[in-house]
PLY file of the C-alpha trace (Angstrom):
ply
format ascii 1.0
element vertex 345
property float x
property float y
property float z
element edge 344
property int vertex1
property int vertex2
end_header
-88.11 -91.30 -33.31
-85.83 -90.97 -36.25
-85.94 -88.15 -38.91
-87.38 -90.23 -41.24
-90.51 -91.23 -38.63
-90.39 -87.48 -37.46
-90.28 -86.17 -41.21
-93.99 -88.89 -41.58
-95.77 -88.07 -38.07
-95.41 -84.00 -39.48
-97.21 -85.23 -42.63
-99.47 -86.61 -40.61
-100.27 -83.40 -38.62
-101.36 -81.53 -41.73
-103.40 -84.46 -42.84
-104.97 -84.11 -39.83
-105.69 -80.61 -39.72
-106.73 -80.76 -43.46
-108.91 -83.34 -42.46
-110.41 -81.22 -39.54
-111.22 -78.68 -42.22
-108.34 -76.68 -40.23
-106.20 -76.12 -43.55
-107.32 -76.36 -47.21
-103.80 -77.48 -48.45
-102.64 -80.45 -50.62
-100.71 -82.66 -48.54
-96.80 -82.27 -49.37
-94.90 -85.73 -50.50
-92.14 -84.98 -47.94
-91.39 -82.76 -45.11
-88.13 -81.42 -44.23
-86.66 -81.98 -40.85
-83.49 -79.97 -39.69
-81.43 -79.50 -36.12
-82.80 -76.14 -35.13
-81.43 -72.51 -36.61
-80.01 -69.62 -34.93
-82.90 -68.88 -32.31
-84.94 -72.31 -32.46
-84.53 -74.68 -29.67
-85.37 -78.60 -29.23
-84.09 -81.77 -31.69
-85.67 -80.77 -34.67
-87.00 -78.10 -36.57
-89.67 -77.79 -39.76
-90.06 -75.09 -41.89
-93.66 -77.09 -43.17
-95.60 -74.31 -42.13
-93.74 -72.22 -44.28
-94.16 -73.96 -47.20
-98.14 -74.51 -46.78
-98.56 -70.73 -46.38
-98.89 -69.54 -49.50
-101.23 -72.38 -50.82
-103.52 -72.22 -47.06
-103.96 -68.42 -47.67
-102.93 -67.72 -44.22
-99.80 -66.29 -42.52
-96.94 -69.02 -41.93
-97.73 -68.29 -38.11
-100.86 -69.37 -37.94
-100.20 -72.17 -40.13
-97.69 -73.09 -37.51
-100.44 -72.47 -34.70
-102.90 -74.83 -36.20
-100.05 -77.48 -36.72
-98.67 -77.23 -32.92
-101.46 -79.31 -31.46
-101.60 -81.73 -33.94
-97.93 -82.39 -33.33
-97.72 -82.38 -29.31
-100.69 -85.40 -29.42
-97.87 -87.36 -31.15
-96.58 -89.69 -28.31
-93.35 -89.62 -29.50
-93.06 -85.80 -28.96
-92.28 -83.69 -25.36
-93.19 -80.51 -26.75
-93.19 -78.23 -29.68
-92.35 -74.22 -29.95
-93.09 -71.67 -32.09
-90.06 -69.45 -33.38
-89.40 -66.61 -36.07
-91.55 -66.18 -38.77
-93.02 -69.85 -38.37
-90.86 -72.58 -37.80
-92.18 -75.41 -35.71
-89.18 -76.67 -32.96
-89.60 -79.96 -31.96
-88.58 -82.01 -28.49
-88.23 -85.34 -28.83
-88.24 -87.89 -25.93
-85.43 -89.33 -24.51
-84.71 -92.21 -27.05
-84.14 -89.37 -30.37
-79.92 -90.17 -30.46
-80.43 -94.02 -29.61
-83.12 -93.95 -32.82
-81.50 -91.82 -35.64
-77.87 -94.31 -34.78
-80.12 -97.42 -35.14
-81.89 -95.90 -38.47
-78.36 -95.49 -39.70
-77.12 -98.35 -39.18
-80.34 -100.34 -40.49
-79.94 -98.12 -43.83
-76.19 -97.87 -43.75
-74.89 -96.19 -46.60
-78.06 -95.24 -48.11
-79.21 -93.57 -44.99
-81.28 -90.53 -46.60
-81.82 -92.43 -49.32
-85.84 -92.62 -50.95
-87.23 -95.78 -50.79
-87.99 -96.26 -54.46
-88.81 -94.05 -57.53
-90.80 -90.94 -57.75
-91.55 -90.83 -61.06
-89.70 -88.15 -61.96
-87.53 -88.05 -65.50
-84.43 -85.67 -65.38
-81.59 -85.20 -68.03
-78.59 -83.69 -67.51
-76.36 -82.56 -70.27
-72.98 -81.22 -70.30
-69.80 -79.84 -72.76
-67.40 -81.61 -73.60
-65.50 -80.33 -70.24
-64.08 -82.97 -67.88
-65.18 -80.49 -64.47
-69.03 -80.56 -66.34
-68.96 -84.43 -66.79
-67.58 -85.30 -62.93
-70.16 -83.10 -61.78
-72.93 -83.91 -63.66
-72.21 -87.50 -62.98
-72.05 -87.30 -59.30
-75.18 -85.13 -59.44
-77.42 -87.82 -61.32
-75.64 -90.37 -58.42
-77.59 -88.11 -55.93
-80.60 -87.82 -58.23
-80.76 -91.66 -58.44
-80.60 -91.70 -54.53
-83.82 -89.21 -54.47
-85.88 -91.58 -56.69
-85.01 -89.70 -59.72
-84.64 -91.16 -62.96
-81.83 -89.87 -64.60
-79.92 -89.62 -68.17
-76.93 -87.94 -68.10
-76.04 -86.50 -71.63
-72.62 -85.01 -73.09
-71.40 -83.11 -76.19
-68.55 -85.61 -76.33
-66.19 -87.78 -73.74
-62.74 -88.41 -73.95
-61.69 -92.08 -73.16
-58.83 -90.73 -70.75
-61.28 -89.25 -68.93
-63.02 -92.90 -68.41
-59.74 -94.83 -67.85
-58.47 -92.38 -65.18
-61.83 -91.11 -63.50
-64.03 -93.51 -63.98
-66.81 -90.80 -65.44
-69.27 -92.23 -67.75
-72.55 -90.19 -69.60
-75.67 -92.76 -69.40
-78.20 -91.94 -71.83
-80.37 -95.37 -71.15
-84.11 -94.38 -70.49
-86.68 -92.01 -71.60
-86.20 -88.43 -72.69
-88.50 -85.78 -69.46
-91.04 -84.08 -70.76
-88.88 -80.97 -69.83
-85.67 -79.83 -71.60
-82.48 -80.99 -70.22
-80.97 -79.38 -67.20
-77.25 -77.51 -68.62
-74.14 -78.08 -66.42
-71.91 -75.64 -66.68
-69.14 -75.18 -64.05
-66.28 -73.17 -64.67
-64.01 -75.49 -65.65
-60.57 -76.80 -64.08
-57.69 -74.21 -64.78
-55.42 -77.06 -65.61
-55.26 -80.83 -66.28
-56.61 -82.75 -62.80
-55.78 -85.89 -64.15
-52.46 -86.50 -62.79
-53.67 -86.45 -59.06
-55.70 -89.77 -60.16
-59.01 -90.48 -59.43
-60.10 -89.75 -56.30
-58.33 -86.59 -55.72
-59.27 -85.26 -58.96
-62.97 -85.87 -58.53
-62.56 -84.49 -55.24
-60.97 -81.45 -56.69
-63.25 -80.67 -59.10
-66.57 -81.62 -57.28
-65.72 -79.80 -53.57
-65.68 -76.00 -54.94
-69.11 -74.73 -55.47
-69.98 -74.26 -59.45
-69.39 -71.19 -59.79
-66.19 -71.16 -58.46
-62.72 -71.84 -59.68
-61.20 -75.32 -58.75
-57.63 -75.42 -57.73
-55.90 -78.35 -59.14
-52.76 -79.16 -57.30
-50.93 -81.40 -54.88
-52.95 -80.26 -51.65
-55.20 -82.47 -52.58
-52.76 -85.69 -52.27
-50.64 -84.24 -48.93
-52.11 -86.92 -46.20
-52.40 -84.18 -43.54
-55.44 -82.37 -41.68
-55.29 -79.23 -43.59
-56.64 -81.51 -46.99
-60.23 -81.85 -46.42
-60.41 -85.22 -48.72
-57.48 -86.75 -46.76
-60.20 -85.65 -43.32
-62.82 -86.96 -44.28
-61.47 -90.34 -45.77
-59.13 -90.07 -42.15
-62.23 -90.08 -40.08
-64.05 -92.90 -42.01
-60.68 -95.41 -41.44
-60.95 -94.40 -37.92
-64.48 -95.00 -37.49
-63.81 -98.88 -39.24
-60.49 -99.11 -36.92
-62.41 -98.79 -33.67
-65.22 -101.66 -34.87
-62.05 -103.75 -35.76
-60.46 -103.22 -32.76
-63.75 -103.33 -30.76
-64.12 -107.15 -32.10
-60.38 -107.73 -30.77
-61.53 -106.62 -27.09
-64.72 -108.69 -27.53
-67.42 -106.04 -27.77
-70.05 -105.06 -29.95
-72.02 -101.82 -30.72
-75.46 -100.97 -29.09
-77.38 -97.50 -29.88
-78.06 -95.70 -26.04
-76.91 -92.27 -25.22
-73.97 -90.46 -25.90
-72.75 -87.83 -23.56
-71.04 -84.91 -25.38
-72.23 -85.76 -28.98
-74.89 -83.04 -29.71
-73.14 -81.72 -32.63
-71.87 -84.97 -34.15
-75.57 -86.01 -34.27
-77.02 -82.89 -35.26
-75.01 -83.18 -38.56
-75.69 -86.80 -38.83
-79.49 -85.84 -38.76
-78.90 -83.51 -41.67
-77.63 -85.89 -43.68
-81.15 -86.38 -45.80
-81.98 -82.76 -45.88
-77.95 -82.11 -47.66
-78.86 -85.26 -50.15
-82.54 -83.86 -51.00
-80.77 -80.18 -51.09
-77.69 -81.73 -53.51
-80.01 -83.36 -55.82
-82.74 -79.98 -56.26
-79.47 -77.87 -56.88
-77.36 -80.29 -58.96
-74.55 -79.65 -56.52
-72.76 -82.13 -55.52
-70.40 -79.88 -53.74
-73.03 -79.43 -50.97
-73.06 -82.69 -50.66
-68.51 -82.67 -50.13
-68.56 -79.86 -47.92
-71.11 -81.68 -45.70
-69.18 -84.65 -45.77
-66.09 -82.06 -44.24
-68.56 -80.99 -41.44
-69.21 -84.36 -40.56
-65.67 -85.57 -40.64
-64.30 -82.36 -38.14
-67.58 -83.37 -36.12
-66.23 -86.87 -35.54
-62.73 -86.40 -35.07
-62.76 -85.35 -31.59
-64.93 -87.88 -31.15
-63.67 -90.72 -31.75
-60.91 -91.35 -29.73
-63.51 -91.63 -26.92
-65.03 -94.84 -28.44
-62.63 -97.47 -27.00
-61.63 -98.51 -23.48
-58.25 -97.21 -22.45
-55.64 -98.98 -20.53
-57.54 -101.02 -17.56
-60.76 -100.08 -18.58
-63.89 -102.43 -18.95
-66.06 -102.16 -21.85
-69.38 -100.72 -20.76
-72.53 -100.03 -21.82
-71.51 -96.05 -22.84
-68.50 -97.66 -25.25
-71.28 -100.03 -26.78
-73.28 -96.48 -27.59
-70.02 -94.56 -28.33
-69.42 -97.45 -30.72
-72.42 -97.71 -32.71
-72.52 -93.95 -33.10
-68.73 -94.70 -34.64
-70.45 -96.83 -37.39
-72.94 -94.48 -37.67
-70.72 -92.25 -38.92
-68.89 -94.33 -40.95
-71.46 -95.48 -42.76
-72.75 -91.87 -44.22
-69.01 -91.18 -44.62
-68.73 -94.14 -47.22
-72.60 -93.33 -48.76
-71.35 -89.69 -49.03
-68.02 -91.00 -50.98
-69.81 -93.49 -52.58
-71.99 -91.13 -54.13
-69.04 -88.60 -55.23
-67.16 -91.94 -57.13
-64.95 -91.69 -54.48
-63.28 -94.88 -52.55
-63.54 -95.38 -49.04
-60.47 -97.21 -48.00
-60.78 -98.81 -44.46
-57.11 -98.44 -43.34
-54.88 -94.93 -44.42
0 1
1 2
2 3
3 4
4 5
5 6
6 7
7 8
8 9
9 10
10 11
11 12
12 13
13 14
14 15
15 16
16 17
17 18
18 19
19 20
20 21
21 22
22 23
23 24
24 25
25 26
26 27
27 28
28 29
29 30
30 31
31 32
32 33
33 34
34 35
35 36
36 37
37 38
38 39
39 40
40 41
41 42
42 43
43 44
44 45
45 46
46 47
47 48
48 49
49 50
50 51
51 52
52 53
53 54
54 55
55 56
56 57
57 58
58 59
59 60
60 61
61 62
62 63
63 64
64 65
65 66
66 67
67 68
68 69
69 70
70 71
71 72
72 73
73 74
74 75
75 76
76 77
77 78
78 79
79 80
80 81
81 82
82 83
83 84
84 85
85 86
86 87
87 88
88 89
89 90
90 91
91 92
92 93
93 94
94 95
95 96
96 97
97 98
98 99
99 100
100 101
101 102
102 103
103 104
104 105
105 106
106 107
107 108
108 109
109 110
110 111
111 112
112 113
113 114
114 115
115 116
116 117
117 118
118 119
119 120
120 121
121 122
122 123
123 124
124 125
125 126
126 127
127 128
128 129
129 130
130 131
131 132
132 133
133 134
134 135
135 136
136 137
137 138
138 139
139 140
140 141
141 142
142 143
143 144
144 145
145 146
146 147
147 148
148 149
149 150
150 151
151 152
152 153
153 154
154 155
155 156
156 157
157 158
158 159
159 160
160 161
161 162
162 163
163 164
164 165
165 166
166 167
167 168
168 169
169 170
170 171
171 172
172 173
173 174
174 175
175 176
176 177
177 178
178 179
179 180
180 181
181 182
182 183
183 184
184 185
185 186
186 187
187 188
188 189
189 190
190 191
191 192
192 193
193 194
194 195
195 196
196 197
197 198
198 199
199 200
200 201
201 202
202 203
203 204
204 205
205 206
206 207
207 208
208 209
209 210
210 211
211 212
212 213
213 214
214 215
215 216
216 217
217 218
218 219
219 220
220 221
221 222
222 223
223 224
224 225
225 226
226 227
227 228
228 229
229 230
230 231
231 232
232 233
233 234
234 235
235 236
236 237
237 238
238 239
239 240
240 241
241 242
242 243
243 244
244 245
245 246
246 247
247 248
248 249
249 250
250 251
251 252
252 253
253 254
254 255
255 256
256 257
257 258
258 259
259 260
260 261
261 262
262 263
263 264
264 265
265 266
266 267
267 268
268 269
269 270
270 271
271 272
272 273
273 274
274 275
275 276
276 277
277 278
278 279
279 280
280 281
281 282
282 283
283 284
284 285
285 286
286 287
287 288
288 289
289 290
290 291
291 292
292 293
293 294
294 295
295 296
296 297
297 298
298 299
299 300
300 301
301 302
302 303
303 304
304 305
305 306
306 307
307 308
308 309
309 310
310 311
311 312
312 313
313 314
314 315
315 316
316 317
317 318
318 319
319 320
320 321
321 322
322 323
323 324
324 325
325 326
326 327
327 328
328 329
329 330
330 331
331 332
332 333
333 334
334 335
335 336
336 337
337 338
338 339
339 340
340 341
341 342
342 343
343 344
């Protein structure tokens, strides 16, 4: 069961239980599925019982309680527990890694993507401030991917800005309903566009709004201590081992992965950071995540191919495809920044 079947079959519960008269709750569009917290346990957690508190009149634990049994009938679930104030842990059978790797690499890079429109309308608007513009652009990017539809709006843009970031202001569409959402970072403390394009972005967009970006060569040094140069590292490694896979005459195949419980834990997030990046406008959750995932992988992935005398086997076929995996919400991750993906570094 992947996160996206796991995130449905939860739905599914409370329907059930609202159903059984059980809960007197709307049923939520989505629910949010997570690797466990300090102090939860299993594959997944949801904080659904949480949310339905408030509107079920009853304390998130006993939401929780009246979920539980609802959720353990599920065939594709070993067991659920209760932790903290009402978070539901979940245990997946065997097949949970084989199923979010083959989920991936059936979406590739719009894993966590929604399947189509929402409905809802939301303008962004910005000064005429290069740091506003990236990151307003990049956040209606991750918008778009939520099934948001999205104008982006701006007091003024310079052409440079276009012809040596690529950032354009799309006002196509109707105006929400609602008054535009203001983005206002602080801006750059000096001129980013010397480091070109993708550092630039990257140097404006990976800082957190409030915060001041630093704009200077550690962006462009091609060494592990620049988290761009990381994360673009890990996603040339991760399309090196499928080339070099073909060359010794193997192909990937989802199974288990011994050793890979953190690597797929923040490959599971990876909807939960786009859904989170899109309600805050902040793309920079949506960078930093993209680090995480990259420092995940790295001791990874020298694992993936046969070494000296070694056959290929059914582990490197698994090892492989969670390789892809990775690369492929690398490059949707990138993609959604305006930042390339190069294959080889």
């Amino acid at each position: 069961m992947t996160p996206v079947e796991l995130s449905r079959t939860v739905l599914h519960a409370v329907r059930r239980a609202v159903d059984a008269g059980e809960l007197h709750v709307s049923v939520p569009p989505r629910a949010v599925v997570t690797p466990p917290g300090p102090g939860g346990c299993g594959d997944y957690a949801t904080n659904i019982a949480l949310q339905l508190a408030r509107p079920a009149g009853q304390p998130p634990l006993r939401v929780a309680e009246v979920l539980r049994p609802y959720l353990v009938d599920d065939d594709g679930i070993a067991d659920v527990v209760l932790s903290g104030p009402g978070f539901l842990n979940i245990s997946l059978h065997g097949a949970a890694p084989a199923g979010l790797v083959e989920e991936i690499l059936r979406r590739g890079s719009r894993y966590g993507h929604a399947d189509g429109p929402d409905g809802r309308l939301v303008e962004l608007h910005c000064p005429r401030d290069l740091r506003a513009v990236v990151v307003a652009e990049a956040a209606g990017r991750v918008l778009r991917s939520q099934g948001a539809l999205v104008r982006v709006t701006a007091e003024a843009l310079d052409p440079e800005w276009t012809a040596a970031l690529g950032v354009r202001v799309d006002a196509v569409g109707p105006a929400p309903a609602e008054p535009p959402v203001n983005v206002r970072p602080v801006p750059a403390p000096a001129d980013p566009l010397p480091l070109g394009r993708d550092a630039a972005r990257w140097a404006l967009l990976h800082p957190a709004a409030h915060d001041r970006p630093r704009i200077g060569d550690e962006h462009l040094v091609q060494r592990e201590s620049n988290p761009l140069f990381r994360v673009r590292y890990a996603h040339a490694r991760c399309r090196a081992a499928a080339r070099n896979a073909a060359g010794l005459g193997f192909t990937a195949a989802p199974g288990p992965v011994a050793g890979a419980r953190e690597l797929l834990a923040v490959l599971a997030d990876h909807p939960r950071v786009l859904a989170a990046t899109a309600a805050h406008r902040a793309p920079d959750r949506l960078a930093r995540h993209l680090v995480t995932v990259a420092d995940a992988a790295l001791p990874f992935l020298p694992t993936v191919l046969p070494v000296g005398e070694e056959k290929p086997s059914a582990a490197h076929r698994a090892r492989l495809a969670l390789a892809q995996a990775v690369g492929a919400v690398l490059a949707g991750g990138l993609s959604l920044l305006g930042i390339d993906a190069p294959d080889h570094l």
